[in-house]
C-alpha positions in Angstrom: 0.0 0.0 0.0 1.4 3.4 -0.8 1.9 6.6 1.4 -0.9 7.8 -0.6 -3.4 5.0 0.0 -2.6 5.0 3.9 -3.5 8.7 3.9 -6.9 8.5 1.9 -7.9 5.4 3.6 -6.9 7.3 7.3 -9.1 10.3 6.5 -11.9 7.7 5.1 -11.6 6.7 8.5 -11.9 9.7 10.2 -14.6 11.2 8.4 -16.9 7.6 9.6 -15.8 8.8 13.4 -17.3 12.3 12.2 -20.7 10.5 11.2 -20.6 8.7 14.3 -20.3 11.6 16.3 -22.9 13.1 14.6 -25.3 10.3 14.7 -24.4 10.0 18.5 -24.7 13.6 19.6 -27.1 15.2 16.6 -27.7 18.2 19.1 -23.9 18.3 20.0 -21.8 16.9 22.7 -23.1 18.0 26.2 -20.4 19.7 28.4 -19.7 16.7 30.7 -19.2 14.1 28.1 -16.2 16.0 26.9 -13.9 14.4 29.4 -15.2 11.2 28.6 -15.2 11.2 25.1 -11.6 12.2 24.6 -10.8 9.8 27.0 -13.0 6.9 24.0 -11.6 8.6 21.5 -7.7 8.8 22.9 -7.4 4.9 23.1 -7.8 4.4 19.4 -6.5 7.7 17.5 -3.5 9.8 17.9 -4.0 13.1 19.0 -3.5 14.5 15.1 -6.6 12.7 14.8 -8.8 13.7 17.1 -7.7 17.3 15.9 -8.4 16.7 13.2 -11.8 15.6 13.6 -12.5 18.7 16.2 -11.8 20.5 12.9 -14.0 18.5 10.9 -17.0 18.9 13.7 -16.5 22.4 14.0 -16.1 23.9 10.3 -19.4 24.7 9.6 -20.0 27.0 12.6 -20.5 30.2 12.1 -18.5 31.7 14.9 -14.9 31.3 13.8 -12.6 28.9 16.1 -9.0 28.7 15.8 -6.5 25.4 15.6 -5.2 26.9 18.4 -8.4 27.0 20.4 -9.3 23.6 19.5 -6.2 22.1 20.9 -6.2 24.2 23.9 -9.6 22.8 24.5 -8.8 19.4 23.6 -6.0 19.5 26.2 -7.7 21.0 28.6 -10.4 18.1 28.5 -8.2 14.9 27.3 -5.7 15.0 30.2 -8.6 14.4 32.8 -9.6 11.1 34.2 -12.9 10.2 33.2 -15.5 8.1 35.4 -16.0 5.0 34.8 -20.1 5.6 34.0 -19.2 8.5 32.2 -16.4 6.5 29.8 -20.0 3.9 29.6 -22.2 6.5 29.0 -20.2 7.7 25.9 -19.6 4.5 24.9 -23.3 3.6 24.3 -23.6 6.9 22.5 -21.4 6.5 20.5 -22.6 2.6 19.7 -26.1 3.8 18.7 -24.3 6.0 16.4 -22.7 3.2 14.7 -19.3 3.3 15.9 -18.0 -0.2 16.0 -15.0 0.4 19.0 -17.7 1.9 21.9 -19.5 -0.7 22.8 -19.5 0.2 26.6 -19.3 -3.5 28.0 -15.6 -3.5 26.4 -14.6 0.1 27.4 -12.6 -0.1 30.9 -10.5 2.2 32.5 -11.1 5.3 34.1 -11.8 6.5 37.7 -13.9 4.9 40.2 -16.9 6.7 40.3 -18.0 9.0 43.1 -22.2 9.7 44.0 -22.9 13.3 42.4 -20.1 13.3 40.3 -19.9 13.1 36.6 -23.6 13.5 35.5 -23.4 14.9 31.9 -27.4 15.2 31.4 -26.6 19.3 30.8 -26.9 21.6 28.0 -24.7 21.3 25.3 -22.4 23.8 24.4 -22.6 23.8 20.7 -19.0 24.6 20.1 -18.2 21.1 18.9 
């Protein structure tokens, strides 16, 4: 496979994980699944990636946003520890969207969860 072929069949891929998240969250991604979902997303793409799909989610908004602002606020959400119900909670979003890697009986990791913490059942913010 050439350089070439790797490259259009990687952005074939990302632009599926676009129509996931799409499918998953038509009316956008609430504020406290952020944490969550980069923490999904983080375990099977590199951070170019998920960039790159930010991009994607966000280029038809019409309030500008920067590259810079989009991985400012990638890094201020991926480098937190998601909640286990939270990480499960995206995860069966993100299945009844179509996305093949979150079904949330497989997802594991994240923090033990804690009573009142993690809800995400909020407004979205409609940036992304």
């Amino acid at each position: 496979m050439t350089e070439q072929q790797r490259e259009e069949q990687r952005t074939g891929f990302l632009r599926k994980i676009v129509g996931w998240l799409r499918a998953g969250y038509p009316e956008g991604v609430p504020d406290g699944d952020y944490v969550a979902l980069f923490g999904v997303l983080r375990r099977k793409l590199t951070d170019e990636d998920i960039e790159a799909i930010v991009e994607e989610l966000t280029a038809d908004r019409p309030e500008a946003i920067t590259h810079e602002e989009i991985h400012d606020f990638i890094l201020a959400h991926a480098m937190q520890q998601p909640k286990k119900k939270d990480i499960a909670r995206v995860s069966a979003r993100l299945a009844a969207g179509g996305w093949p890697l979150g079904d949330p009986d497989e997802e594991q990791g994240g923090e033990d969860d804690e009573p009142g913490t993690g809800e995400a059942d909020g407004p979205t913010t409609g940036r992304i």
